[in-house]
N, CA, C and O atoms as a GROMACS GRO file, in nm:
protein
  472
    1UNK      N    1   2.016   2.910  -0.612
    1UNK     CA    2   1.999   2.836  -0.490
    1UNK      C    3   1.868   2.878  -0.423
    1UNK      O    4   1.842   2.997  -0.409
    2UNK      N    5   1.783   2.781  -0.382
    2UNK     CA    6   1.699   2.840  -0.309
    2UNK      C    7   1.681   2.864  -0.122
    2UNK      O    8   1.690   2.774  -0.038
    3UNK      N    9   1.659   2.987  -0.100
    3UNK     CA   10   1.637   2.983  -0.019
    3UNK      C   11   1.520   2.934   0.094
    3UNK      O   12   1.406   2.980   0.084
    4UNK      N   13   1.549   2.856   0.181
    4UNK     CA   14   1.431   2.805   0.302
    4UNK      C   15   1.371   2.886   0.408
    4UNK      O   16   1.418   2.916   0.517
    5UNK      N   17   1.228   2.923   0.342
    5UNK     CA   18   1.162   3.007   0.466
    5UNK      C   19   1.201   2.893   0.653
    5UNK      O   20   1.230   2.774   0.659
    6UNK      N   21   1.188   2.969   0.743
    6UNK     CA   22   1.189   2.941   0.841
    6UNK      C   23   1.066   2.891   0.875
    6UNK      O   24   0.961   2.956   0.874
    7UNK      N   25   1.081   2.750   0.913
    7UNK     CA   26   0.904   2.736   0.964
    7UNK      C   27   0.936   2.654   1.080
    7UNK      O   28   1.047   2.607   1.104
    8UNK      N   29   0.825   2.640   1.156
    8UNK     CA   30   0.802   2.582   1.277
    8UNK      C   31   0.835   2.461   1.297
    8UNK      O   32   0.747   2.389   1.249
    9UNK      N   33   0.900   2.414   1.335
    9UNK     CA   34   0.910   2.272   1.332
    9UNK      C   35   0.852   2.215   1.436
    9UNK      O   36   0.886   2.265   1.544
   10UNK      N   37   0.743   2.088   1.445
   10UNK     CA   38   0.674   1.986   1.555
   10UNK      C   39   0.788   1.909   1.578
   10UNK      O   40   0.866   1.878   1.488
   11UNK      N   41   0.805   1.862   1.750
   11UNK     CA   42   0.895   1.768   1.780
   11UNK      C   43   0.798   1.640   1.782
   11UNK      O   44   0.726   1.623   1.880
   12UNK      N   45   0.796   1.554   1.681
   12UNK     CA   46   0.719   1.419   1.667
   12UNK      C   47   0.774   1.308   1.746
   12UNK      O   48   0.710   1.206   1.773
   13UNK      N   49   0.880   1.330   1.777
   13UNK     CA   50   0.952   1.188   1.848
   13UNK      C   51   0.861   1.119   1.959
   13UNK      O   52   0.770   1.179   2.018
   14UNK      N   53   0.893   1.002   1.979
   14UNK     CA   54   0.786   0.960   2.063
   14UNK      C   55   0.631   0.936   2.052
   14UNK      O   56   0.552   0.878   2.127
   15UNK      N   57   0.616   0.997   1.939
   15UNK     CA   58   0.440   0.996   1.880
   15UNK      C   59   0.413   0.888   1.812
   15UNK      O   60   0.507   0.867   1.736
   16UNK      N   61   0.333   0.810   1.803
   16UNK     CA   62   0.273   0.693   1.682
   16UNK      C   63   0.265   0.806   1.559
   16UNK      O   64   0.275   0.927   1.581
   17UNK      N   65   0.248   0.755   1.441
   17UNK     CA   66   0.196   0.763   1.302
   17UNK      C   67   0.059   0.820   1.302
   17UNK      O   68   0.029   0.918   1.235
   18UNK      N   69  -0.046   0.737   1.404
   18UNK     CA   70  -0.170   0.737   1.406
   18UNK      C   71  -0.156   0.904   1.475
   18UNK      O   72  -0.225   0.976   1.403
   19UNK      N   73  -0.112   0.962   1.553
   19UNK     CA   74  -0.111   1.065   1.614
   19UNK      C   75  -0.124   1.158   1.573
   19UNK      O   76  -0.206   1.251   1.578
   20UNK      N   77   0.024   1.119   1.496
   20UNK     CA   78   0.091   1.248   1.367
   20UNK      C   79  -0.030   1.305   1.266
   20UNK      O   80  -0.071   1.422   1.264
   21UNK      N   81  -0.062   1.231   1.211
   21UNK     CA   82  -0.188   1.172   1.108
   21UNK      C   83  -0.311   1.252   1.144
   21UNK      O   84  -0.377   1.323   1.069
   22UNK      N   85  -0.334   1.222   1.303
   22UNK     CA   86  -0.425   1.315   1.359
   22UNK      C   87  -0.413   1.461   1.394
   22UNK      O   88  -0.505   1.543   1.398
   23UNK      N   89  -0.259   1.485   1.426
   23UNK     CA   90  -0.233   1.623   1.513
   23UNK      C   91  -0.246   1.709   1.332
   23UNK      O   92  -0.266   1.830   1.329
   24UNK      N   93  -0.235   1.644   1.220
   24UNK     CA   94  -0.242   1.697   1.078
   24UNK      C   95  -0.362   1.693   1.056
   24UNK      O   96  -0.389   1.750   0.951
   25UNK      N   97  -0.434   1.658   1.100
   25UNK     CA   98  -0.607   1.663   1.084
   25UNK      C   99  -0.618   1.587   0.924
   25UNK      O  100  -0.702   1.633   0.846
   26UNK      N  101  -0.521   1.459   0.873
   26UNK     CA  102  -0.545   1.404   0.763
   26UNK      C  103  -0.566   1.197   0.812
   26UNK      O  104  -0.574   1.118   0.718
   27UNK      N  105  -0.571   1.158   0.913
   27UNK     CA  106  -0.588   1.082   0.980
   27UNK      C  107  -0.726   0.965   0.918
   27UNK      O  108  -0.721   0.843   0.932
   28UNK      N  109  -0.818   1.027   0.865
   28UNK     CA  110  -0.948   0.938   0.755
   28UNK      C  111  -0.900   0.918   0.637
   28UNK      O  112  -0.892   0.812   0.574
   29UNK      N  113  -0.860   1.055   0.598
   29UNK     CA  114  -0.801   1.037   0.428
   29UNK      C  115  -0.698   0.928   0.388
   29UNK      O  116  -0.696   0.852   0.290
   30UNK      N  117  -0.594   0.947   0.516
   30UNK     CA  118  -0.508   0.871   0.437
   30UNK      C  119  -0.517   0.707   0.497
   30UNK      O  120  -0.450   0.611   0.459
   31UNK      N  121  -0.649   0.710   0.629
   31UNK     CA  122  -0.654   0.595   0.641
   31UNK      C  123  -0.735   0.504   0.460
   31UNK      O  124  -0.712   0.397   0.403
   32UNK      N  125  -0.826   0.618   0.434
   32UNK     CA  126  -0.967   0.592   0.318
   32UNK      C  127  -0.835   0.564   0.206
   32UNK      O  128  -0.858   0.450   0.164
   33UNK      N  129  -0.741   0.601   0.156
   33UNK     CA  130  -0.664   0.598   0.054
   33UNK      C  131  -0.609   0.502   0.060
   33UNK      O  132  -0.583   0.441  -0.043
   34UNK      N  133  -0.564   0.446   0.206
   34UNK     CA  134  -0.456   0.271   0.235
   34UNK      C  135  -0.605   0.182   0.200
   34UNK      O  136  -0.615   0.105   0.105
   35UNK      N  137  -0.669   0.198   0.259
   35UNK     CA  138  -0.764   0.068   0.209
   35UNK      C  139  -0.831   0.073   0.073
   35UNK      O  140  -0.881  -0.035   0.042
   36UNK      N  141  -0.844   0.153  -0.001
   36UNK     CA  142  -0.830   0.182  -0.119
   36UNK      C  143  -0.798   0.096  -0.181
   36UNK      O  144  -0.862   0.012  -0.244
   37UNK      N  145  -0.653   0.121  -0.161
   37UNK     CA  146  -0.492   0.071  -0.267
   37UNK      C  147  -0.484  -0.024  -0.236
   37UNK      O  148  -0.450  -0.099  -0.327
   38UNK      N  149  -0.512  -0.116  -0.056
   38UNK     CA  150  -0.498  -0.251  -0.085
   38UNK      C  151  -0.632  -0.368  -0.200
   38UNK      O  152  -0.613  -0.467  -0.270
   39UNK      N  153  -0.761  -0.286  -0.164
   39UNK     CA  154  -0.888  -0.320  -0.223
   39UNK      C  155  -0.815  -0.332  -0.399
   39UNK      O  156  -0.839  -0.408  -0.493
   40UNK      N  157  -0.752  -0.255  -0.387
   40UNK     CA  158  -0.757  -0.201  -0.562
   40UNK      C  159  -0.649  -0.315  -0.622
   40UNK      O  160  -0.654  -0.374  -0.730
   41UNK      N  161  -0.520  -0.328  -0.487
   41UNK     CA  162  -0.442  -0.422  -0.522
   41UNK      C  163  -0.499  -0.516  -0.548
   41UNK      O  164  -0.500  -0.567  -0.660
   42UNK      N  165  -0.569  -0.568  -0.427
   42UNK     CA  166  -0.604  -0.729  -0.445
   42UNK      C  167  -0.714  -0.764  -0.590
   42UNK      O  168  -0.770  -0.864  -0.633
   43UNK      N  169  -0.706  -0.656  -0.622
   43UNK     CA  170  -0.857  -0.694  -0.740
   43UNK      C  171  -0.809  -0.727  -0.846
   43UNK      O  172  -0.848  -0.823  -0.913
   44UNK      N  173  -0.667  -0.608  -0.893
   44UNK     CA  174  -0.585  -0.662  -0.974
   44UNK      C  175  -0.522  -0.743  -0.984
   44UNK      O  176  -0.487  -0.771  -1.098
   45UNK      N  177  -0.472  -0.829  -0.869
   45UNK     CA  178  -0.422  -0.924  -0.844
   45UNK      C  179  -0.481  -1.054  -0.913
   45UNK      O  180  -0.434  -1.114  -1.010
   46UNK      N  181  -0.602  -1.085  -0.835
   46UNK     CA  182  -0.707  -1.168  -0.884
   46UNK      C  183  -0.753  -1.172  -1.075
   46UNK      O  184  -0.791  -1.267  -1.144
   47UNK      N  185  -0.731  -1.038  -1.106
   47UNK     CA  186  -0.788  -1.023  -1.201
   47UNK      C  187  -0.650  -1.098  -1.335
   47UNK      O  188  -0.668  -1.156  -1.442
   48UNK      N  189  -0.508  -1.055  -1.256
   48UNK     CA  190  -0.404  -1.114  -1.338
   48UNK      C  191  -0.421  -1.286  -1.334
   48UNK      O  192  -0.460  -1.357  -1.426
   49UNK      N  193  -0.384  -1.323  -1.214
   49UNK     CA  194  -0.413  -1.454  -1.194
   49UNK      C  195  -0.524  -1.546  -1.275
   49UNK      O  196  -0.505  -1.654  -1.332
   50UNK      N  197  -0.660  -1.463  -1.263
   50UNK     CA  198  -0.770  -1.525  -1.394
   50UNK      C  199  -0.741  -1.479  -1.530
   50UNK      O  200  -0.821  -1.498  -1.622
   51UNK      N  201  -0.635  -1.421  -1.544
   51UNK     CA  202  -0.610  -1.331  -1.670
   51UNK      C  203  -0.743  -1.283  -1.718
   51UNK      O  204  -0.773  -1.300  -1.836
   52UNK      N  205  -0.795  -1.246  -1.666
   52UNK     CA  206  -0.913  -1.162  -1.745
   52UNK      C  207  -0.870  -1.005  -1.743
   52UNK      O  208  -0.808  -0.974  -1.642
   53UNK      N  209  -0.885  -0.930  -1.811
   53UNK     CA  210  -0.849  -0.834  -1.899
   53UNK      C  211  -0.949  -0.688  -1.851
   53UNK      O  212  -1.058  -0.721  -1.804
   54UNK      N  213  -0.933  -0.599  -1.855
   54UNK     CA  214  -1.009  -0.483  -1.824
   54UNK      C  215  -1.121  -0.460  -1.896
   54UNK      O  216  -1.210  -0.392  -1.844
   55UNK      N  217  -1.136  -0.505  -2.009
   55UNK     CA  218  -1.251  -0.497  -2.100
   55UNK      C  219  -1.336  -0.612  -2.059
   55UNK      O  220  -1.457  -0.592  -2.054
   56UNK      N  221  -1.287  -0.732  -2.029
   56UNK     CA  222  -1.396  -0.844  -2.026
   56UNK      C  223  -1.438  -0.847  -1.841
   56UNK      O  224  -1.524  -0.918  -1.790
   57UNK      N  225  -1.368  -0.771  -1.785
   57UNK     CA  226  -1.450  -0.713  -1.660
   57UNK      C  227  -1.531  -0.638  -1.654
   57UNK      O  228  -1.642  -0.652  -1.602
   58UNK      N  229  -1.484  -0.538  -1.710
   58UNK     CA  230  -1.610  -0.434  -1.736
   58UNK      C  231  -1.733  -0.503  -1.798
   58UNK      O  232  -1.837  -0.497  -1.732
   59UNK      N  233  -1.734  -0.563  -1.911
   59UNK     CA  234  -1.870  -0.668  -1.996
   59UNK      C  235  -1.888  -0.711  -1.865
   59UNK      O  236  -1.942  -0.626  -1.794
   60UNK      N  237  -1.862  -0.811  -1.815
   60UNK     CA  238  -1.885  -0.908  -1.714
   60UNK      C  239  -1.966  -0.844  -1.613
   60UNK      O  240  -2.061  -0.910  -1.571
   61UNK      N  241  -1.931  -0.640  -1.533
   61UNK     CA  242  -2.001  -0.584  -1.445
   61UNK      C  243  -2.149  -0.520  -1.467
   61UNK      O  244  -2.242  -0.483  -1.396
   62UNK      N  245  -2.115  -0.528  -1.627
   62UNK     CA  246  -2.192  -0.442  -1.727
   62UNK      C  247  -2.170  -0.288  -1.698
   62UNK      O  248  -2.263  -0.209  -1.681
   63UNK      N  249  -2.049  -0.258  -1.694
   63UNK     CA  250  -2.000  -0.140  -1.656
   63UNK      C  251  -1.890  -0.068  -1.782
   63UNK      O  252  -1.823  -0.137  -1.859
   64UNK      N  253  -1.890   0.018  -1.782
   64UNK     CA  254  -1.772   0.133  -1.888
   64UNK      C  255  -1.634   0.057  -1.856
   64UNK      O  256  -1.623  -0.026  -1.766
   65UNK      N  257  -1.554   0.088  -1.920
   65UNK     CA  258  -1.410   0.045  -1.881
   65UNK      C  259  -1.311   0.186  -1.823
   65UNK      O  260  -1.197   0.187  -1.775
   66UNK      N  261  -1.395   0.281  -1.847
   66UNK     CA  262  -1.369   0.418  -1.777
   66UNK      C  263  -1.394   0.374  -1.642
   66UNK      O  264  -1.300   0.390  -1.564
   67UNK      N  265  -1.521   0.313  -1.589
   67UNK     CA  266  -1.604   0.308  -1.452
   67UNK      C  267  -1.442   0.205  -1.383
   67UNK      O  268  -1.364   0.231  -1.291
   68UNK      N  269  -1.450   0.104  -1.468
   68UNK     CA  270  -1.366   0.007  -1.369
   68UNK      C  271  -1.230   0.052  -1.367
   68UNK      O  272  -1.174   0.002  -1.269
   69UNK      N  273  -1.116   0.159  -1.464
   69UNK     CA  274  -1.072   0.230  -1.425
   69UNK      C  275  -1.067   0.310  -1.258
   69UNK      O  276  -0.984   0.311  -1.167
   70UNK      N  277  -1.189   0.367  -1.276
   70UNK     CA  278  -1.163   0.400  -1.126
   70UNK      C  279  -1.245   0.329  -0.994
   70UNK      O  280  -1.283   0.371  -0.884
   71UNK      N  281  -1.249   0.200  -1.064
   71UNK     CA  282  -1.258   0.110  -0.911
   71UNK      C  283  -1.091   0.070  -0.901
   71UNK      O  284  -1.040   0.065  -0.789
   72UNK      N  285  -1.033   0.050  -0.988
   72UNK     CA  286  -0.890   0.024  -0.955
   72UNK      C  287  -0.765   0.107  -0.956
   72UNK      O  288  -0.645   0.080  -0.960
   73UNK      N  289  -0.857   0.249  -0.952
   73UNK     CA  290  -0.757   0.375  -0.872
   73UNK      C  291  -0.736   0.340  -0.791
   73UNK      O  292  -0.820   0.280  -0.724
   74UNK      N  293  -0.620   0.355  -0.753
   74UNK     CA  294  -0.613   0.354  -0.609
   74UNK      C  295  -0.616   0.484  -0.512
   74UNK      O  296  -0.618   0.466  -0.390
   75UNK      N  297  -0.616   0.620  -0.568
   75UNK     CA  298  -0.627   0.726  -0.514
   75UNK      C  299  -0.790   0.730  -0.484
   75UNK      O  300  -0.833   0.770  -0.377
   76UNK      N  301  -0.874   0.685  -0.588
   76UNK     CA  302  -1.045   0.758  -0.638
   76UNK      C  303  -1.092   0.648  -0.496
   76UNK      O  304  -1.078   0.527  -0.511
   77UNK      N  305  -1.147   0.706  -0.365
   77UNK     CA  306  -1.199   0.683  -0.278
   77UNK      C  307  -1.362   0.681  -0.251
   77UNK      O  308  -1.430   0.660  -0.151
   78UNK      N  309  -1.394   0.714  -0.398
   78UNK     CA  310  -1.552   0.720  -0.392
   78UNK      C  311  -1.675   0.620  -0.430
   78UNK      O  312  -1.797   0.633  -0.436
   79UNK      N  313  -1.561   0.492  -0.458
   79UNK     CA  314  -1.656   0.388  -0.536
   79UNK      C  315  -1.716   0.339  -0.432
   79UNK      O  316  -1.656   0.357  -0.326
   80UNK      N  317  -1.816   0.283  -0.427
   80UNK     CA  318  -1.906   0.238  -0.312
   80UNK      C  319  -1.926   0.122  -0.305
   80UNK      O  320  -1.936   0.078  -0.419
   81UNK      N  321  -1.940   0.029  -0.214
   81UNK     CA  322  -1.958  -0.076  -0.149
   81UNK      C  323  -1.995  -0.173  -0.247
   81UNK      O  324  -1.924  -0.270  -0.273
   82UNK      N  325  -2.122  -0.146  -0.311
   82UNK     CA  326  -2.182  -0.203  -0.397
   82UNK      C  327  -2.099  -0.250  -0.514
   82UNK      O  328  -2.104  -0.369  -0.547
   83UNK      N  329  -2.012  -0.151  -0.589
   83UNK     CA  330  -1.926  -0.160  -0.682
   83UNK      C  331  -1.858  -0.252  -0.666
   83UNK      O  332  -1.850  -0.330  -0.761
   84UNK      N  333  -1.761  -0.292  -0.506
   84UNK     CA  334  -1.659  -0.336  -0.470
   84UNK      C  335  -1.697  -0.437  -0.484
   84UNK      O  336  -1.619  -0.506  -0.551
   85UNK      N  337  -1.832  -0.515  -0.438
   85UNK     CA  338  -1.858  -0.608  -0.428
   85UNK      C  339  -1.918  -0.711  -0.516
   85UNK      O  340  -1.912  -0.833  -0.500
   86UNK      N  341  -1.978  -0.640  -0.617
   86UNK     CA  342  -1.955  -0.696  -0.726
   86UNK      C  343  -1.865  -0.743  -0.807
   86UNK      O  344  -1.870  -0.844  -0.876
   87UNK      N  345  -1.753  -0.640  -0.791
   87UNK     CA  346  -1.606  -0.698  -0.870
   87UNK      C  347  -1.563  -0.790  -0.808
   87UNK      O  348  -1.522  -0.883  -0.878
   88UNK      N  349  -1.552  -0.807  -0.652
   88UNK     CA  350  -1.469  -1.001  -0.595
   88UNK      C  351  -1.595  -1.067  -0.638
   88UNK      O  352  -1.572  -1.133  -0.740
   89UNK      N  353  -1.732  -1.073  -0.597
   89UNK     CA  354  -1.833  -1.191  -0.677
   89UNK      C  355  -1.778  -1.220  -0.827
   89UNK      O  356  -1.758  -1.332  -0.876
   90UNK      N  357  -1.754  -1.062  -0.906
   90UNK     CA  358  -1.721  -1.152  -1.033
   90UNK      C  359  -1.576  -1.190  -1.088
   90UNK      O  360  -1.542  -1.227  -1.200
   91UNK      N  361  -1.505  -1.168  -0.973
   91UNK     CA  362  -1.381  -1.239  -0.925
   91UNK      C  363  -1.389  -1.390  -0.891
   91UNK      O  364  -1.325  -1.473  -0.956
   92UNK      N  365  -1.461  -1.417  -0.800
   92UNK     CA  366  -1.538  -1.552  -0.745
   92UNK      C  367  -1.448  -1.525  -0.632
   92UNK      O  368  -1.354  -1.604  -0.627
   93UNK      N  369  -1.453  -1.414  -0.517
   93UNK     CA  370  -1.397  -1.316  -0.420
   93UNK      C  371  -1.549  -1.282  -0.334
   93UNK      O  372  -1.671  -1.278  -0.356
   94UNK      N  373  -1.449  -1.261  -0.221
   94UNK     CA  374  -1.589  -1.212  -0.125
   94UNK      C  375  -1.500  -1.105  -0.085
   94UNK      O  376  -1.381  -1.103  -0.116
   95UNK      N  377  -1.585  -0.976   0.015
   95UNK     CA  378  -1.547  -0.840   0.076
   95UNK      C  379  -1.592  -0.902   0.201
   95UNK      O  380  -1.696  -0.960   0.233
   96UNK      N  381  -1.491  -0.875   0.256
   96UNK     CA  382  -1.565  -0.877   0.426
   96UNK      C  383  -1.470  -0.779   0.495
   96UNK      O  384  -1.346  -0.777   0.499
   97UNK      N  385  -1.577  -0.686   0.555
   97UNK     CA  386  -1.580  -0.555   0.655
   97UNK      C  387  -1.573  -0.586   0.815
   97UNK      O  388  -1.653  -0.645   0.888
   98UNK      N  389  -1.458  -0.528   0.841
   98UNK     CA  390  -1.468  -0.550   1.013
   98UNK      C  391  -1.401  -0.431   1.076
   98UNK      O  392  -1.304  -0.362   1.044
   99UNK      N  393  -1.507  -0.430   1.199
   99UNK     CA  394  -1.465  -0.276   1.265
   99UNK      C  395  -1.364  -0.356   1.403
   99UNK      O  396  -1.382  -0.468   1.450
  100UNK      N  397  -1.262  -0.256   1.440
  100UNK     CA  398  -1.186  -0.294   1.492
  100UNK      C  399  -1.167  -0.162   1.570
  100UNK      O  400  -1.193  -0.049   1.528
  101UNK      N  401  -1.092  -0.212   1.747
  101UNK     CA  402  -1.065  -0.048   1.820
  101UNK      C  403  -0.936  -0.017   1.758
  101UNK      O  404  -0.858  -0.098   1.709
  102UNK      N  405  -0.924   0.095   1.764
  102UNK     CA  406  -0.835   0.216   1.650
  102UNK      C  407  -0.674   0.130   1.688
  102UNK      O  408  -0.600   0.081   1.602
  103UNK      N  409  -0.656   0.130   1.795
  103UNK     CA  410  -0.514   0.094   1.880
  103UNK      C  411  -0.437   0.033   1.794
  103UNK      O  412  -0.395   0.078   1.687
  104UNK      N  413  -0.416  -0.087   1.848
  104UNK     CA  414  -0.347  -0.210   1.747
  104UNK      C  415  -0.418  -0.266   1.626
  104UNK      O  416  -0.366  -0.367   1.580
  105UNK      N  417  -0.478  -0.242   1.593
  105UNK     CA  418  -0.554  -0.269   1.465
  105UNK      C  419  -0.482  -0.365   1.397
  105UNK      O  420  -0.508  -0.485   1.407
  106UNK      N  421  -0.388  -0.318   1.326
  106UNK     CA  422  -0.320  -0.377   1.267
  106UNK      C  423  -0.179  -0.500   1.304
  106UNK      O  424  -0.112  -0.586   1.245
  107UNK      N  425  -0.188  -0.458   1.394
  107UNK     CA  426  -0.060  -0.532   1.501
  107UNK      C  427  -0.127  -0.686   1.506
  107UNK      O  428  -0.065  -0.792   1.492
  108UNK      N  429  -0.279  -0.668   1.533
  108UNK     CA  430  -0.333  -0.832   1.594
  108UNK      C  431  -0.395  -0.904   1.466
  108UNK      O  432  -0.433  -1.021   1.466
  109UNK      N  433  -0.400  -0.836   1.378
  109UNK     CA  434  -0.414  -0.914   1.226
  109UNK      C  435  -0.228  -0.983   1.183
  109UNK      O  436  -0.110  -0.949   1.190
  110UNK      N  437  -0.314  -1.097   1.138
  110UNK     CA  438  -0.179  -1.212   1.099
  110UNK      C  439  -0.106  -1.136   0.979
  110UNK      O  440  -0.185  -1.060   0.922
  111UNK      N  441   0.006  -1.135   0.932
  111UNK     CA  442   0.060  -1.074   0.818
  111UNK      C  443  -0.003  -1.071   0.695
  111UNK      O  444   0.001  -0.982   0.610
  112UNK      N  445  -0.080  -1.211   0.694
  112UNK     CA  446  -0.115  -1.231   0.545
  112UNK      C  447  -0.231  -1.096   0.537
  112UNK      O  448  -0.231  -1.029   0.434
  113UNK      N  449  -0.298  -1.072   0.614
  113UNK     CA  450  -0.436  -1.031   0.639
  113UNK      C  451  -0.410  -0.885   0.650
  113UNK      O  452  -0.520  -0.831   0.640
  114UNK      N  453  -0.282  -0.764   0.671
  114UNK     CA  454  -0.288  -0.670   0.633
  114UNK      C  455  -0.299  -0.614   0.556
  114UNK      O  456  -0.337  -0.498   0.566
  115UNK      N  457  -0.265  -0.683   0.421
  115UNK     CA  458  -0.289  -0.620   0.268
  115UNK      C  459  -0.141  -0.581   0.231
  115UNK      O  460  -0.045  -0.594   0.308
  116UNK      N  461  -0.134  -0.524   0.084
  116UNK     CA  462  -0.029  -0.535   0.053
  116UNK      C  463   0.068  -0.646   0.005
  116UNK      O  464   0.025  -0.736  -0.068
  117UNK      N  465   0.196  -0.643   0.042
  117UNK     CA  466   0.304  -0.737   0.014
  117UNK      C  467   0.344  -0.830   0.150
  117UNK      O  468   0.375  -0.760   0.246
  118UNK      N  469   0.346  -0.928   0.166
  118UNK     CA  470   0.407  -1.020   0.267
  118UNK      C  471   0.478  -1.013   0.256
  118UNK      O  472   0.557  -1.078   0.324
   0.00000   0.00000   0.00000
């Protein structure tokens, strides 16, 4: 059986997510990791729908099939703008970036438009 060290417990009740996120000092990361995974979703998505295949994307970016591997990590947070945006162009996809105040962010975007599953 194992035994449970005693640790501190935070009373979170009453706190947003966004708070929590922050009072953990992980608040970028795991925002950088959600937009990630939806980016990564929607690419695959697109990419099933055209049935095009991981190999004839990669030809198509003129890229490794290792490289486009990790544009469609969804953990690997380091692909850059440029990358992204090439893959919806050769999707026949556009990227569009919008800064928004931290608050409701997500609350005043329509459902379809959060990412993910509807």
């Amino acid at each position: 059986m194992k035994v449970r060290k005693n640790r501190k417990k935070t009373d979170h009740s009453g706190s947003t997510f966004d708070s929590f996120l922050e009072e953990e000092g992980i608040r970028e990361e795991v925002e950088a990791v959600a937009i990630k995974r939806v980016l990564a979703w929607q690419l695959e998505q697109a990419m099933r729908e055209q049935q095009k295949t991981k190999q004839a994307m990669a030809k198509q970016l003129h890229t490794s099939r290792s490289q486009l591997d990790r544009l469609l990590d969804p953990r690997n947070v380091s692909v850059t703008l440029d990358t992204i945006t090439r893959a919806a162009r050769a999707l026949g996809k556009r990227v569009i970036l919008r800064l928004t105040d931290g608050v409701d962010r997500l609350r005043s975007l329509p459902r379809s438009n959060r990412g993910g599953r509807a």
